[in-house]
C-alpha positions as CSV (number, residue, x, y, z in Angstrom):
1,X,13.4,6.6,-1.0
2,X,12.9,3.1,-3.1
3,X,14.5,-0.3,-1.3
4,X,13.9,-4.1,-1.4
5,X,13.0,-5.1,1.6
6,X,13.1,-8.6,0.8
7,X,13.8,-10.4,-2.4
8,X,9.7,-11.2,-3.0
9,X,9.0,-7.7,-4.9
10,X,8.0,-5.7,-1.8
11,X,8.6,-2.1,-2.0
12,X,8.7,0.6,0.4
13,X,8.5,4.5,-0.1
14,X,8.4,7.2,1.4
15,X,6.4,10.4,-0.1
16,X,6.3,12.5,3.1
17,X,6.7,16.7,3.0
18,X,8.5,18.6,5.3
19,X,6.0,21.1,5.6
20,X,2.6,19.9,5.8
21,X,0.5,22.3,4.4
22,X,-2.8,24.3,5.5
23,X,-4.9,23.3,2.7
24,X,-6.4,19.2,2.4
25,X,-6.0,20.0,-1.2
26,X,-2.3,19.2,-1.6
27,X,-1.0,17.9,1.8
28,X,1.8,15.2,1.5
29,X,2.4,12.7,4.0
30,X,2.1,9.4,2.9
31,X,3.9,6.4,3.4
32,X,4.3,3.0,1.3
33,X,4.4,0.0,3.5
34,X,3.3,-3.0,2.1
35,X,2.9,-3.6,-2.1
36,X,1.5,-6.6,-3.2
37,X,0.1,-8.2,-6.5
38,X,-1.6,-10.9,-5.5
39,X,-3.7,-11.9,-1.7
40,X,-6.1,-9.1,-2.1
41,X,-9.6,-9.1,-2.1
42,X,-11.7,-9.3,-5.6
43,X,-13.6,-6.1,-4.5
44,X,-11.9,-2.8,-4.4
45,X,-12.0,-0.6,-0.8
46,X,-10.1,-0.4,2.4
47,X,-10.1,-0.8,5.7
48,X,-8.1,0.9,8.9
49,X,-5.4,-1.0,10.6
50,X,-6.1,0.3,14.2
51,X,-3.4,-2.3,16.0
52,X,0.0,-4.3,15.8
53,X,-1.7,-7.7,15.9
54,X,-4.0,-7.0,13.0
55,X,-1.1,-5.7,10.9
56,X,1.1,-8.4,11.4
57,X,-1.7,-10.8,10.4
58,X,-2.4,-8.9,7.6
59,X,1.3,-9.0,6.2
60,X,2.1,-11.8,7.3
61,X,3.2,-14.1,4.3
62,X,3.9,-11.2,2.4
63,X,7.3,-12.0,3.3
64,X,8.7,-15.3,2.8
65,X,8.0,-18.5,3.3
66,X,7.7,-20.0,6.9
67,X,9.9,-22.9,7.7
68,X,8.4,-26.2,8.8
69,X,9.2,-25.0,12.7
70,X,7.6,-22.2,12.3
71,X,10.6,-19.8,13.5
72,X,9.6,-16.5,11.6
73,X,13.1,-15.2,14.3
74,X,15.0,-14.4,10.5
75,X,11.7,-12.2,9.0
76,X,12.3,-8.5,9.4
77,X,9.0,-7.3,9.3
78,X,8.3,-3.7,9.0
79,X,7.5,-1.7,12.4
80,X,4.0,-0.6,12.8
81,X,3.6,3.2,12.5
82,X,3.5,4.8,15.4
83,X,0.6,8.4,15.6
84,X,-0.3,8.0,11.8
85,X,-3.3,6.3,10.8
86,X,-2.3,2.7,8.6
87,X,-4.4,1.9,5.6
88,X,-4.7,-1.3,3.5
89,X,-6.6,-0.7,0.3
90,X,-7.4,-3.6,-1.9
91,X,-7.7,-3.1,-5.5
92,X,-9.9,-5.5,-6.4
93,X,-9.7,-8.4,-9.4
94,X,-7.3,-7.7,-12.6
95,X,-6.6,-9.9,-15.4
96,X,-3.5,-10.0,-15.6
97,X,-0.7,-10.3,-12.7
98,X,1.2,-6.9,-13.4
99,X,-0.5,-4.6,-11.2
100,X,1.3,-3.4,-8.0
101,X,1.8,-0.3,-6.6
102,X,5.1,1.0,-6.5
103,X,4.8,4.0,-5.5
104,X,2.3,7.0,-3.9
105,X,3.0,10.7,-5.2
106,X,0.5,12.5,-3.2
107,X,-2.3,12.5,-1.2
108,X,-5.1,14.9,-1.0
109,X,-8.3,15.0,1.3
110,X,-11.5,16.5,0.0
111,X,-15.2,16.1,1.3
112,X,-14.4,13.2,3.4
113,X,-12.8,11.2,0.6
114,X,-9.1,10.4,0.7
115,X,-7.2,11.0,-2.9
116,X,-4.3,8.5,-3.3
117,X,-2.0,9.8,-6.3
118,X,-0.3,6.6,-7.6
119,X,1.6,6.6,-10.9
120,X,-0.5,4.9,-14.0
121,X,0.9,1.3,-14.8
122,X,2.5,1.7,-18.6
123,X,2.0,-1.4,-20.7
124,X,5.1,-3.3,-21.6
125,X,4.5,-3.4,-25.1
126,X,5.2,-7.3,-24.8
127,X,3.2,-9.8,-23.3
128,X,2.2,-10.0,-20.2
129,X,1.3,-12.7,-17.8
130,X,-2.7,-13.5,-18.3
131,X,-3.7,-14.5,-14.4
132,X,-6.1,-12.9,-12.4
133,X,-4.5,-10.8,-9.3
134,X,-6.1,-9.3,-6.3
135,X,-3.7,-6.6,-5.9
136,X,-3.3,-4.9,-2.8
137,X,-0.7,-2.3,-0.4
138,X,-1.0,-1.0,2.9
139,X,0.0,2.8,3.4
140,X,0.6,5.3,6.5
141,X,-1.1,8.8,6.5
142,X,-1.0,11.3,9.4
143,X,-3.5,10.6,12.2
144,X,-5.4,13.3,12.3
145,X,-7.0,12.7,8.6
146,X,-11.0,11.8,9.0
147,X,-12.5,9.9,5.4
148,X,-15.1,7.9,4.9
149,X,-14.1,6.9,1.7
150,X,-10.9,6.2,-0.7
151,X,-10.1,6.5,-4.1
152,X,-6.9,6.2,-6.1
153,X,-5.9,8.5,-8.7
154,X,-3.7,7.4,-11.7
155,X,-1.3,9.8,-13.1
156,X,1.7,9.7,-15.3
C-alpha cells in the first residue's frame, strides 16, 4: 500500500505477511513509516525508538513547516506503533540528493543482525541534483525481533 501522506515526499508502506513464518530467514513484517532524504546523520546505523515523545521529536519537521504560533493542531502525524519494535536507520552521507527509501520488500533476521530488503535506486539516466543528503527512514518490525546490528540489502 503506497500513499502521500503529505505533499513533502513522505511515503508510507506497508510490507507485512499474513502468515509470519517459523524461520528468521524469510519472515515479513515490516512497516515503512517515515522516508526522508535529507536530516539524517553523516554516519550510517540505527537506533530503537522505545517511546511516543522520542518519535515525535524525531519526525517532527518531517512534515511541514510550523507556523509562526506554533499551532502544529492541522499536522497529521503518524500514530506510534503500538507492540512492534520502531527503528530509524540513518544512511549516512550521499552526494547527491536522490536517495530515499520508498519502499522495504523483506526483512530477514540472521545471527543477531537484522536484513532490510529495500529496492536498489536506478539512475535516471539524466542529471541529477549534486548535494550532499543525509538520508534517513524510520520502520516498524514485530517486537519480539532481538539484533544487535542492521544492514540494508539492495535488490532490484
Amino acid at each position: 500500500m503506497k500513499s502521500l501522506l503529505i505533499a513533502s515526499a513522505l511515503t508510507f508502506m506497508s510490507c507485512a505477511s499474513t502468515l509470519p513464518q517459523k524461520t528468521a530467514d524469510s519472515q515479513q513484517g515490516a512497516e515503512l513509516i517515515v522516508s526522508q532524504s535529507q536530516g539524517g546523520t553523516e554516519q550510517a546505523g540505527f537506533r530503537i525508538i522505545k517511546e511516543e515523545t522520542d518519535f515525535r521529536n524525531t519526525i517532527k519537521g518531517s512534515f511541514g513547516i510550523i507556523g509562526p504560533g506554533g499551532d502544529e493542531s492541522y499536522i497529521k502525524y503518524p500514530q506510534f506503533p503500538k507492540n512492534k519494535k520502531v527503528v530509524l536507520y540513518n544512511l549516512g552521507t550521499f552526494r547527491s540528493g536522490s536517495h530515499q527509501i520508498e519502499e522495504i520488500k523483506s526483512i530477514s533476521l540472521k545471527n543477531n543482525i537484522l536484513y532490510v530488503e529495500v529496492p536498489a535506486g536506478e539512475p535516471s539516466g539524466g542529471m541529477e541534483i549534486q548535494v550532499i543528503s543525509n538520508p534517513w527512514f524510520i520502520f516498524t518490525v514485530p517486537a519480539d525481533y532481538q539484533f544487535t546490528s542492521v544492514e540494508l540489502k539492495y535488490s532490484k
